[in-house]
PDB file of N, CA, C and O in Angstrom:
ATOM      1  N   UNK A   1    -174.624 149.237  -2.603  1.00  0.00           N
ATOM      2  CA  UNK A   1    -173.196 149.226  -2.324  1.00  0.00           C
ATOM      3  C   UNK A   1    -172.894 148.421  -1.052  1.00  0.00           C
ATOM      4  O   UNK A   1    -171.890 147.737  -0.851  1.00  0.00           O
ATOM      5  N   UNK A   2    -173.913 148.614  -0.243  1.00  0.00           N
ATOM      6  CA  UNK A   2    -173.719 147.673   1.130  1.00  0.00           C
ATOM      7  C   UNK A   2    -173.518 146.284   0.876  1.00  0.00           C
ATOM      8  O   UNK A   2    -172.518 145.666   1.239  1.00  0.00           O
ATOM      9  N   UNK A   3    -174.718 145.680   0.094  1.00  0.00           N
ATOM     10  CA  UNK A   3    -174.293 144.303  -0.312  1.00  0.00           C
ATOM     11  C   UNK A   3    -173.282 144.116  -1.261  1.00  0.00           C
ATOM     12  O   UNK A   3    -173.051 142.950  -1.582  1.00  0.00           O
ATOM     13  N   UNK A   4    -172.884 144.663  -1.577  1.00  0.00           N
ATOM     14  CA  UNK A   4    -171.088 144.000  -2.277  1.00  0.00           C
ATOM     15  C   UNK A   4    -170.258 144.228  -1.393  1.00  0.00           C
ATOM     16  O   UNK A   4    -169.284 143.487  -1.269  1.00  0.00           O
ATOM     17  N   UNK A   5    -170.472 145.396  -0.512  1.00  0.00           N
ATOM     18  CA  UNK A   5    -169.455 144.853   0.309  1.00  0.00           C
ATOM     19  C   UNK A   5    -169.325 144.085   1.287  1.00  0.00           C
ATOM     20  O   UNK A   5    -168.301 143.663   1.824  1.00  0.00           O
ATOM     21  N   UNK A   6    -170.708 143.857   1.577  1.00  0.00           N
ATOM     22  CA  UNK A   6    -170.951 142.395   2.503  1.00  0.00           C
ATOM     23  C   UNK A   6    -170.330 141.211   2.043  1.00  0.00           C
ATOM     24  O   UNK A   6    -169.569 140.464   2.660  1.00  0.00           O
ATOM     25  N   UNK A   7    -170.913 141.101   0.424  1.00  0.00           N
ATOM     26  CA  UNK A   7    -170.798 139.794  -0.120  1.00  0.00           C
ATOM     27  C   UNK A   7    -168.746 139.271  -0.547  1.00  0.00           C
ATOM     28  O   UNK A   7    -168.019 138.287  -0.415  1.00  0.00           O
ATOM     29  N   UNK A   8    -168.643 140.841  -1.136  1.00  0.00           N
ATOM     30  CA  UNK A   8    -167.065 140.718  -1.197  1.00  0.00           C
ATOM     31  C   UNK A   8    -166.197 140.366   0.502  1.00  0.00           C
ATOM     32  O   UNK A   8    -165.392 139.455   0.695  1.00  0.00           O
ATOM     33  N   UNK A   9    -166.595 141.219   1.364  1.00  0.00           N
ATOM     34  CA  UNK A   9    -166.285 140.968   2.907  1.00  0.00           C
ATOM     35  C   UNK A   9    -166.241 139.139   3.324  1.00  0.00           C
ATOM     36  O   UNK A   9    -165.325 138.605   3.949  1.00  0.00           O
ATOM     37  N   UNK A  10    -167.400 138.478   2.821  1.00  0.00           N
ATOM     38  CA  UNK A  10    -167.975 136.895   3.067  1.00  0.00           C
ATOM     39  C   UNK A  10    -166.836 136.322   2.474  1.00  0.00           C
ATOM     40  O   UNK A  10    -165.948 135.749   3.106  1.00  0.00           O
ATOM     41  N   UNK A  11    -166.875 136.528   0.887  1.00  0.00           N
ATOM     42  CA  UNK A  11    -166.000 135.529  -0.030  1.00  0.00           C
ATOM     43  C   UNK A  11    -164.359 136.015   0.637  1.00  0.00           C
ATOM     44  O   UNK A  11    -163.737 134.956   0.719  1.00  0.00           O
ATOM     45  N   UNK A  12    -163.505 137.113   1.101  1.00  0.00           N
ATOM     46  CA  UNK A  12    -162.832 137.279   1.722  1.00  0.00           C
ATOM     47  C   UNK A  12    -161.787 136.085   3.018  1.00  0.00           C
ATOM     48  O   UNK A  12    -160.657 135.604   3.101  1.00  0.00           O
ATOM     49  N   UNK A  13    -163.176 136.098   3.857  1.00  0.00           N
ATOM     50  CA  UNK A  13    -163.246 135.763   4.832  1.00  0.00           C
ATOM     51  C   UNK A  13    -162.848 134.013   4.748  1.00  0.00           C
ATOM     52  O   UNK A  13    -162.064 133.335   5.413  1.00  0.00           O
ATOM     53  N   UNK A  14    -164.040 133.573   3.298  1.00  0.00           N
ATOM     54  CA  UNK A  14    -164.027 132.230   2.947  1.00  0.00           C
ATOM     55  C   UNK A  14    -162.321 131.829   2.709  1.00  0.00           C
ATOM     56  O   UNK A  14    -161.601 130.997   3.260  1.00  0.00           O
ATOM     57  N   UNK A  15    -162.043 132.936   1.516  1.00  0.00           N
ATOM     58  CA  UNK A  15    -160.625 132.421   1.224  1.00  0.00           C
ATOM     59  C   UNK A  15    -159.673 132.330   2.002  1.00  0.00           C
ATOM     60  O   UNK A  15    -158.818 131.456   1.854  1.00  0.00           O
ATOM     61  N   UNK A  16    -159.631 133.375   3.156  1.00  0.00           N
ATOM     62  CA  UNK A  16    -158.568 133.336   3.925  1.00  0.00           C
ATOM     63  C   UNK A  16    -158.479 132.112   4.837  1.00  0.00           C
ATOM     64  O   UNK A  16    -157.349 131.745   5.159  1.00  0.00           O
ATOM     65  N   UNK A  17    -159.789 131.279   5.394  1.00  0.00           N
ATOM     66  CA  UNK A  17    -159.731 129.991   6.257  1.00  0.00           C
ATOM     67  C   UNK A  17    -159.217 128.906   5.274  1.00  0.00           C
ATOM     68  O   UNK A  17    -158.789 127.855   5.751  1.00  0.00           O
ATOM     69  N   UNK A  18    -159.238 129.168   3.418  1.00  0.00           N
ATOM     70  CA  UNK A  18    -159.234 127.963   3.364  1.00  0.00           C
ATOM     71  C   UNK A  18    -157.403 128.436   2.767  1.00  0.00           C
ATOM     72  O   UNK A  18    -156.517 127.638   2.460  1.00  0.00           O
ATOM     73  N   UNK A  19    -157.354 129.424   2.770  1.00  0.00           N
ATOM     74  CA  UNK A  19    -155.602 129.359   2.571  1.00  0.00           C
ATOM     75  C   UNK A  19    -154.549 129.280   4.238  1.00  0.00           C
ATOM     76  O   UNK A  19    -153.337 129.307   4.452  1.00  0.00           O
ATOM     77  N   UNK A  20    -155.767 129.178   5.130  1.00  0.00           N
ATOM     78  CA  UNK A  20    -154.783 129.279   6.213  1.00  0.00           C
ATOM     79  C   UNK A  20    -155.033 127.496   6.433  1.00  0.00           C
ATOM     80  O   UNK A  20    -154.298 126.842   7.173  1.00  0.00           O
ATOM     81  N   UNK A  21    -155.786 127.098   5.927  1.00  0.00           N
ATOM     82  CA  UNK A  21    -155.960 125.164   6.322  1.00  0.00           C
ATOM     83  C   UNK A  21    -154.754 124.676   5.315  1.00  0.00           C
ATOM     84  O   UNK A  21    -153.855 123.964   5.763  1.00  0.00           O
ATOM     85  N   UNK A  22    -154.772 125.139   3.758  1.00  0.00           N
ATOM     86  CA  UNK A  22    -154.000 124.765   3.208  1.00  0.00           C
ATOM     87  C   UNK A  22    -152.625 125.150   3.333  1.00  0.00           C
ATOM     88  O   UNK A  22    -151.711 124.584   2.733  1.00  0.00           O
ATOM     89  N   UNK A  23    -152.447 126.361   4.314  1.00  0.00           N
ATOM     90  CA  UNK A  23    -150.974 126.565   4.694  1.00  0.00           C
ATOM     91  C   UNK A  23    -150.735 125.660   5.936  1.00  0.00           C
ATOM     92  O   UNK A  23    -149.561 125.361   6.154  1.00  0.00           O
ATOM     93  N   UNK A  24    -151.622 125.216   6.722  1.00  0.00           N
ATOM     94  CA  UNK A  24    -151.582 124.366   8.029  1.00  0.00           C
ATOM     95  C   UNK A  24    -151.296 122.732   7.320  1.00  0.00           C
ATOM     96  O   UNK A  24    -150.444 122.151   7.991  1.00  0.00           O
ATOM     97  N   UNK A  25    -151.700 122.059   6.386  1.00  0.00           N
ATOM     98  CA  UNK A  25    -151.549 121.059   5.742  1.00  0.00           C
ATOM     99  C   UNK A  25    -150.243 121.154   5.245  1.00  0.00           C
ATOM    100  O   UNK A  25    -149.605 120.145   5.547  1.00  0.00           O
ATOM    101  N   UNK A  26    -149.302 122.338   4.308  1.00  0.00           N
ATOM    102  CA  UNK A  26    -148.175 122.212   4.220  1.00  0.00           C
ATOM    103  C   UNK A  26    -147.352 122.147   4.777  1.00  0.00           C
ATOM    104  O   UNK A  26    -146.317 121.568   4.446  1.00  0.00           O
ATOM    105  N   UNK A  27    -147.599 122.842   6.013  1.00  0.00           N
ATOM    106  CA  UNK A  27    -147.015 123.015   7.108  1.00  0.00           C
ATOM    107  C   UNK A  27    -146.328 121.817   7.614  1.00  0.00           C
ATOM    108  O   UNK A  27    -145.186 121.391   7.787  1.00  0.00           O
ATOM    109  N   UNK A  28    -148.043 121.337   7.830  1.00  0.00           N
ATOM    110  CA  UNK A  28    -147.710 119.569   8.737  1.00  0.00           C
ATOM    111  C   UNK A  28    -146.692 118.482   7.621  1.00  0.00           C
ATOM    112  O   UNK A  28    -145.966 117.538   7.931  1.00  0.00           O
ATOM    113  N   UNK A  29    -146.980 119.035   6.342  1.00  0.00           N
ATOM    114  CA  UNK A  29    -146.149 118.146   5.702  1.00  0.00           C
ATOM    115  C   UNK A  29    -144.758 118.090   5.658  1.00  0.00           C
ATOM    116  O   UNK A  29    -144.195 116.995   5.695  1.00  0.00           O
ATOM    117  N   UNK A  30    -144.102 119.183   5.580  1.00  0.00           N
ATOM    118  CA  UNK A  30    -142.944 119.554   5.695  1.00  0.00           C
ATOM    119  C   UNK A  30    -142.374 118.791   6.902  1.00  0.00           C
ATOM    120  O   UNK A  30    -141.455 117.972   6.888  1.00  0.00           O
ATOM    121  N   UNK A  31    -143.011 119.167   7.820  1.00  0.00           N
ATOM    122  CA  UNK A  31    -142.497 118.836   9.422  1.00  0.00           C
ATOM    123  C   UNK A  31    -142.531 117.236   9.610  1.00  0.00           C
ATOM    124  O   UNK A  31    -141.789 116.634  10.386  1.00  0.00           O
ATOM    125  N   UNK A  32    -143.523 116.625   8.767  1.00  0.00           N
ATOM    126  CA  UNK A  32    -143.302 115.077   8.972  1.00  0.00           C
ATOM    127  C   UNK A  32    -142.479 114.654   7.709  1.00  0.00           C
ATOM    128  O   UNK A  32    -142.346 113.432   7.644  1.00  0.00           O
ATOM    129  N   UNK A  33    -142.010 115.212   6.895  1.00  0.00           N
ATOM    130  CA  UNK A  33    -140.739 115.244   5.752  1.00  0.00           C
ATOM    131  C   UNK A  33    -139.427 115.187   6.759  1.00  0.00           C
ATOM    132  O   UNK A  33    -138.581 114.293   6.725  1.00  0.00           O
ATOM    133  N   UNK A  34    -139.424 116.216   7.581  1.00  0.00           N
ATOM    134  CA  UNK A  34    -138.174 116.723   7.866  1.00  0.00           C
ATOM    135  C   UNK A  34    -138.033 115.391   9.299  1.00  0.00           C
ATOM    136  O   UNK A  34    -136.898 114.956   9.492  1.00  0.00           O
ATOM    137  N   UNK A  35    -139.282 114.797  10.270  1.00  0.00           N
ATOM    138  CA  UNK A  35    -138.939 113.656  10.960  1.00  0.00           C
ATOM    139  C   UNK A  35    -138.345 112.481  10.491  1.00  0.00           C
ATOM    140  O   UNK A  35    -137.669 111.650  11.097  1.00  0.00           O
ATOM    141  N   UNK A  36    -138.771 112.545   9.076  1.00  0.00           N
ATOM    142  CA  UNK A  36    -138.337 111.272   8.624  1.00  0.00           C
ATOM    143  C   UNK A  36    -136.781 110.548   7.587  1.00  0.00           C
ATOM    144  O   UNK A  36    -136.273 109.488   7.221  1.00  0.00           O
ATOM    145  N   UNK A  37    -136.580 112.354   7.513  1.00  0.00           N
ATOM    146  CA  UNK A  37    -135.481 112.409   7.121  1.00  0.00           C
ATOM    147  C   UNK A  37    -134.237 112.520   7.755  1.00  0.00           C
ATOM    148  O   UNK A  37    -133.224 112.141   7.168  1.00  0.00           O
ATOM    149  N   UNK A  38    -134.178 113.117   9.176  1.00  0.00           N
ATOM    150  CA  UNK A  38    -132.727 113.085  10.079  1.00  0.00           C
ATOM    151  C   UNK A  38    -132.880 113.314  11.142  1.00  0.00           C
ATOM    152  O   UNK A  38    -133.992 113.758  11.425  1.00  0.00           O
ATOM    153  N   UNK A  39    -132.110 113.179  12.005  1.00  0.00           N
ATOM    154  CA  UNK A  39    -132.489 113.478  13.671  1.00  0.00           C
ATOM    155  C   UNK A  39    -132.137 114.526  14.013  1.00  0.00           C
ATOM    156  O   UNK A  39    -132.503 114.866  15.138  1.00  0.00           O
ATOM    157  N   UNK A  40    -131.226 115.558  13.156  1.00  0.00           N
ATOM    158  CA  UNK A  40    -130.674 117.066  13.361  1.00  0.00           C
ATOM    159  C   UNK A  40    -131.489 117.903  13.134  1.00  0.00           C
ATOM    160  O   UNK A  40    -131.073 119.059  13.209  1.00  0.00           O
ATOM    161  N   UNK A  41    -132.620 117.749  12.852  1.00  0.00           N
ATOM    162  CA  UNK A  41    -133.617 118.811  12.565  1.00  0.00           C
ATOM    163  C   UNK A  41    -134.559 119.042  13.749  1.00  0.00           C
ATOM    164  O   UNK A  41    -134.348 118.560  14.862  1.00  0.00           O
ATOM    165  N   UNK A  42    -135.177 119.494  13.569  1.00  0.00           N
ATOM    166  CA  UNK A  42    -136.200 120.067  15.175  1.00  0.00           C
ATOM    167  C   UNK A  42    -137.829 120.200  14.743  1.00  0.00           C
ATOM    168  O   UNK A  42    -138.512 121.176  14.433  1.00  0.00           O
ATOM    169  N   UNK A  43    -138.082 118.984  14.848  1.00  0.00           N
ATOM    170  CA  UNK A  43    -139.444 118.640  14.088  1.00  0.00           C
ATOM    171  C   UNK A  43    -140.481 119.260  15.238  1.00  0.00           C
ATOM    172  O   UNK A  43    -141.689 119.163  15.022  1.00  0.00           O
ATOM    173  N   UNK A  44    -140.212 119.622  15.934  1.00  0.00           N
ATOM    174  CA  UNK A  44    -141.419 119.867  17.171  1.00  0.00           C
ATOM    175  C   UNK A  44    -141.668 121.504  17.366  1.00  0.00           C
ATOM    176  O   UNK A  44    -142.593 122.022  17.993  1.00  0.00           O
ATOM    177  N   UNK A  45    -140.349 122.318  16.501  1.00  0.00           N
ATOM    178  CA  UNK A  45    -140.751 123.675  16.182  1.00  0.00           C
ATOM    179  C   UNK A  45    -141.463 123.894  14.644  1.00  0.00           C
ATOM    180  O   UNK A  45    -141.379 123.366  13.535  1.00  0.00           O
ATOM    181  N   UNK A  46    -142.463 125.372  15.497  1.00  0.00           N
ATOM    182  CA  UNK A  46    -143.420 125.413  14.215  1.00  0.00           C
ATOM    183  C   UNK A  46    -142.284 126.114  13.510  1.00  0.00           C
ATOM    184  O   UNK A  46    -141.248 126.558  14.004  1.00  0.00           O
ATOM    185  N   UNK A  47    -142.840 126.125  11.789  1.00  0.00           N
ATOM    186  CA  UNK A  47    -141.583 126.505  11.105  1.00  0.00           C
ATOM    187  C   UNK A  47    -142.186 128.174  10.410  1.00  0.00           C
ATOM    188  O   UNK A  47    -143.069 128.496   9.615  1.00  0.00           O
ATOM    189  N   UNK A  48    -141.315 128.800  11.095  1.00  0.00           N
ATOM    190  CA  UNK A  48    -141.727 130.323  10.653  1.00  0.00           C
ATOM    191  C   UNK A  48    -140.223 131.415  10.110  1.00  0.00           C
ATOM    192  O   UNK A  48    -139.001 131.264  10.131  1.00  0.00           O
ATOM    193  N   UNK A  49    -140.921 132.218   9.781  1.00  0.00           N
ATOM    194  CA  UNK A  49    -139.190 133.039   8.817  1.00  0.00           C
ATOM    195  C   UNK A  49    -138.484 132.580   9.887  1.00  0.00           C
ATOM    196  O   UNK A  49    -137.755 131.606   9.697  1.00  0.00           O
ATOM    197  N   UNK A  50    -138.559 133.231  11.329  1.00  0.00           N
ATOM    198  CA  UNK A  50    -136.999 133.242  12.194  1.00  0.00           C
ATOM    199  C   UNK A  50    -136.930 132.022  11.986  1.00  0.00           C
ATOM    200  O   UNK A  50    -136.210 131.862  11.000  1.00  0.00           O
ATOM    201  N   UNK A  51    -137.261 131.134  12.350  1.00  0.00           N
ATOM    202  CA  UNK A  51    -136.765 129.632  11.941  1.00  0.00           C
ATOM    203  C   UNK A  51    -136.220 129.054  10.605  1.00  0.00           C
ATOM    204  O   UNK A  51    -135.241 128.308  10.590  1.00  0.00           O
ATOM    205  N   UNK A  52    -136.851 129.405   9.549  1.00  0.00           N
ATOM    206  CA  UNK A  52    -135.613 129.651   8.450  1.00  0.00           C
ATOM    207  C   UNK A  52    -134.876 130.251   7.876  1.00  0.00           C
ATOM    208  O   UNK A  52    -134.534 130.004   6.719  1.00  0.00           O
ATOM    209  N   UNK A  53    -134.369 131.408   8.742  1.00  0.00           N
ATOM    210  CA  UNK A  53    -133.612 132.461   9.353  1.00  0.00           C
ATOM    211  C   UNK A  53    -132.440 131.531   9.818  1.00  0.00           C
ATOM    212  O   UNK A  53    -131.413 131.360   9.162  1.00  0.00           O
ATOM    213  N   UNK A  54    -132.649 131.088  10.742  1.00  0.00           N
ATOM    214  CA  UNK A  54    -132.050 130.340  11.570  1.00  0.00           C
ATOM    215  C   UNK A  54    -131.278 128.966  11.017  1.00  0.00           C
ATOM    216  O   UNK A  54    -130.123 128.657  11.308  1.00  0.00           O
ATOM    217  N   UNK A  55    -132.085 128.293  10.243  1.00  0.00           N
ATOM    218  CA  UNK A  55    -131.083 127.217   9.376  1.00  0.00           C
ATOM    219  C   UNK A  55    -130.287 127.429   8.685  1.00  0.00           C
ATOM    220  O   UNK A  55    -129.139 126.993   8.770  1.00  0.00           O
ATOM    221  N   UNK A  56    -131.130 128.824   7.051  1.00  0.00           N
ATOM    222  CA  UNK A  56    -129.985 129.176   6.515  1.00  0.00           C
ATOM    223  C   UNK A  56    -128.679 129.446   7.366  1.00  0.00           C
ATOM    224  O   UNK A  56    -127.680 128.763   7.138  1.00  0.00           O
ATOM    225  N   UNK A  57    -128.660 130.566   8.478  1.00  0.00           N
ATOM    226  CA  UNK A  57    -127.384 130.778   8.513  1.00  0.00           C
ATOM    227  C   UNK A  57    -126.732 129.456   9.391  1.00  0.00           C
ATOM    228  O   UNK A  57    -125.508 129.502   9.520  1.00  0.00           O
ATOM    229  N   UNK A  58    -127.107 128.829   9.720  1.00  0.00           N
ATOM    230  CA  UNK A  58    -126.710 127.202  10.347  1.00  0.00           C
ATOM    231  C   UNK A  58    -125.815 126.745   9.287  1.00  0.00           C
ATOM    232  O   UNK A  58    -124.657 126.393   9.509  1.00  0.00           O
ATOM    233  N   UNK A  59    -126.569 126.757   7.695  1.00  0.00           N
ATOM    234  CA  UNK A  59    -125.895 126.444   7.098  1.00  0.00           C
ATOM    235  C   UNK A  59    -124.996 127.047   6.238  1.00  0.00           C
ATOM    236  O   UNK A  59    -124.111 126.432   5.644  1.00  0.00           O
ATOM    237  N   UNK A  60    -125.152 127.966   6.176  1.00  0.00           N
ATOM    238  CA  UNK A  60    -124.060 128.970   5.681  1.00  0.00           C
ATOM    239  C   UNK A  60    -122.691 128.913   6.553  1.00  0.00           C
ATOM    240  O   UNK A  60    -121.605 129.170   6.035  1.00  0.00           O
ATOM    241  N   UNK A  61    -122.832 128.549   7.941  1.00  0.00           N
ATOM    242  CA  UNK A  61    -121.531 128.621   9.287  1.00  0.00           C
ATOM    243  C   UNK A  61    -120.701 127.098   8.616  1.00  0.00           C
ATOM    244  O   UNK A  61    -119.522 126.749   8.673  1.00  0.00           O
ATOM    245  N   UNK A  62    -122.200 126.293   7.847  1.00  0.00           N
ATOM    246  CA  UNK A  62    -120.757 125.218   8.364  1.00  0.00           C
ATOM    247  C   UNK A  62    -120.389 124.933   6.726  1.00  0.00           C
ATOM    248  O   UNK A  62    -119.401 124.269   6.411  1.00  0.00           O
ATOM    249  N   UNK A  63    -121.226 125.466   5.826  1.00  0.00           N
ATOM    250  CA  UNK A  63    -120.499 125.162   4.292  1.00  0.00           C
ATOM    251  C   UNK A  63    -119.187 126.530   3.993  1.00  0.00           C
ATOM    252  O   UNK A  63    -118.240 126.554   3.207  1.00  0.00           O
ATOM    253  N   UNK A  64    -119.621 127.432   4.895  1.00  0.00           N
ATOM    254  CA  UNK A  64    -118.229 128.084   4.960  1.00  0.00           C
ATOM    255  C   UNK A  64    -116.647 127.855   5.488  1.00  0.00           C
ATOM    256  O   UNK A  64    -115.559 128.357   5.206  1.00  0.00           O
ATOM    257  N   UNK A  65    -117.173 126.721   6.496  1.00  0.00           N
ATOM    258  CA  UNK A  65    -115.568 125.500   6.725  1.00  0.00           C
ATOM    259  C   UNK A  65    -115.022 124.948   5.442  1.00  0.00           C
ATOM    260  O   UNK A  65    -113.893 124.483   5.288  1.00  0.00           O
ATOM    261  N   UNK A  66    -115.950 125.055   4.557  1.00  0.00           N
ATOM    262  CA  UNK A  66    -115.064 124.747   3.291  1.00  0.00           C
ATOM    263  C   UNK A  66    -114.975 125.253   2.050  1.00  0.00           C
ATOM    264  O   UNK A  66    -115.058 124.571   1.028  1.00  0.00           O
ATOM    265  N   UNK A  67    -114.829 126.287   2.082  1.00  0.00           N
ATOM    266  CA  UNK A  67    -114.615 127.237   1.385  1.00  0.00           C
ATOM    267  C   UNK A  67    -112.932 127.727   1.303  1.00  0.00           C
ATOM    268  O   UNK A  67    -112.603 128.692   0.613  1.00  0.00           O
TER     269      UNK A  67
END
C-alpha cells in the first residue's frame, strides 16, 4: 500500500508542474495578445480572478452609458 501511494503521490506531483507550466504559457499568451491589441489594457499585471473581477465590472460601468 506504501508504494501506490508513493507512486500515485510522484505521478501527482508530475501533473501538477506540468499544468502549472501550461497555465504559465497561457498566461504569457494572453498578456502578449492583450499588448498587441490596445494601450488601455495593463499588460504588466499578472492576470488573476480580482483582475477579471475588475474588467468585467470596467465594462459593465461603461456599456451601461448605453443602455
Amino acid at each position: 500500500m506504501g508504494n501506490n501511494l508513493e507512486c500515485r503521490w510522484t505521478k501527482m506531483v508530475e501533473m501538477a508542474k506540468e499544468a502549472n507550466e501550461t497555465l504559465a504559457q497561457i498566461t504569457a499568451m494572453v498578456v502578449a495578445e492583450r499588448i498587441n491589441e490596445s494601450g488601455r489594457v495593463h499588460p504588466w499585471r499578472r492576470i488573476t480572478l480580482d483582475y477579471l473581477v475588475e474588467q468585467s465590472d470596467d465594462q459593465v460601468r461603461y456599456y451601461t452609458q448605453y443602455w
